[in-house]
N, C-alpha and C positions, 0 to 999 in steps of 0.2 A: 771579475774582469782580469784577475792576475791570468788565468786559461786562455785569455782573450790576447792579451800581450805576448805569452807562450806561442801561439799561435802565427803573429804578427812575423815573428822571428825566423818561420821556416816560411816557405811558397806557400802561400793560398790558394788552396783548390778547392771545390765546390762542395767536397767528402768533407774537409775539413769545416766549414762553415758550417755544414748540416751537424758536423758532429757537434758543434758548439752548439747550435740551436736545439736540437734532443738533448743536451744537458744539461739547458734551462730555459726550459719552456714550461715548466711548470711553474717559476719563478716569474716570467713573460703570464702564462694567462693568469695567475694569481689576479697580478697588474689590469692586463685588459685581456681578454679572452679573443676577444675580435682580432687582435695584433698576433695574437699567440698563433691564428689560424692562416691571415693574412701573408706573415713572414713567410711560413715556409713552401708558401704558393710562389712567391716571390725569388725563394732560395731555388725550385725547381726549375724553375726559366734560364736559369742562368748558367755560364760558360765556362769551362777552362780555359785560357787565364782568366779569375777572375781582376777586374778591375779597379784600380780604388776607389771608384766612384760609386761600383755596386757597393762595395764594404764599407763606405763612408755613407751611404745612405740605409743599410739594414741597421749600424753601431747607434745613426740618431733616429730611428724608430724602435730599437731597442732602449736605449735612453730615456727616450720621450714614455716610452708608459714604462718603466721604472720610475719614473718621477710623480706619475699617479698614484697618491695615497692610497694604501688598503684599508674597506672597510670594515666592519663586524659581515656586512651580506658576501662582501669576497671571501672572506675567509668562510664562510657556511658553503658557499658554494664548490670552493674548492675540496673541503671536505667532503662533500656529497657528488665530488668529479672524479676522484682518487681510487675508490674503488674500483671503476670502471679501466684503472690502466695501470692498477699493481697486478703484478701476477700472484697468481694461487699462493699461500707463504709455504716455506719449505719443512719440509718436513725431518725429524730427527731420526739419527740413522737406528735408534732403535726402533724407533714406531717404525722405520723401513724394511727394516729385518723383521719385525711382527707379520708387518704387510706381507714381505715374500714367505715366512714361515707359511702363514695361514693359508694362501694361495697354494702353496706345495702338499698342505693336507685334506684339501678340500676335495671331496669324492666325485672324481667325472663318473657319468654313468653313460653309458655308450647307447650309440645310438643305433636304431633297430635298422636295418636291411629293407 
């Protein structure tokens, strides 16, 4: 919430909102998945300037399912939702230099006419 207060301090604009909401929305659908999906339908409608009314009401629906207990099934589910929106892991810069070594020695054979 400390990000949320940061926030508070400069103009609220609708980039900013969004960017708070992709920085925990994983945290959000943990909580409720429904909400995690709802919110940023919600975040898309909306205007520069935003309003305190819109930002007082995303803060107590954001509230409201953080205050939903996590159970063993949420946490398996988020586990099994994780994969699907981490990117590829990265890879280390020797195995990258391997990668383009090998690439630079591999024999094209041309192709015929």
């Amino acid at each position: 919430m400390e990000r949320w207060h940061q926030l508070g301090t400069s103009m609220m604009i609708v980039n900013h909102h969004a960017d708070f909401h992709a920085a925990h929305h994983l945290t959000l659908a943990a909580h409720d998945n429904e909400a995690n999906v709802a919110l940023p339908e919600s975040i898309s409608k909306l205007r520069d300037p935003l309003s305190h009314d819109a930002i007082d009401d995303y803060l107590k629906q954001f509230h409201d399912c953080l205050k939903t207990p996590l159970t063993h099934s949420d946490h398996v589910r988020m586990l099994t939702y994780l994969p699907t929106i981490i990117p590829a892991p990265i890879i280390s810069r020797d195995e990258k230099e391997r990668q383009i070594q090998r690439s630079r020695t591999t024999e094209v054979t041309p192709r015929s006419l």
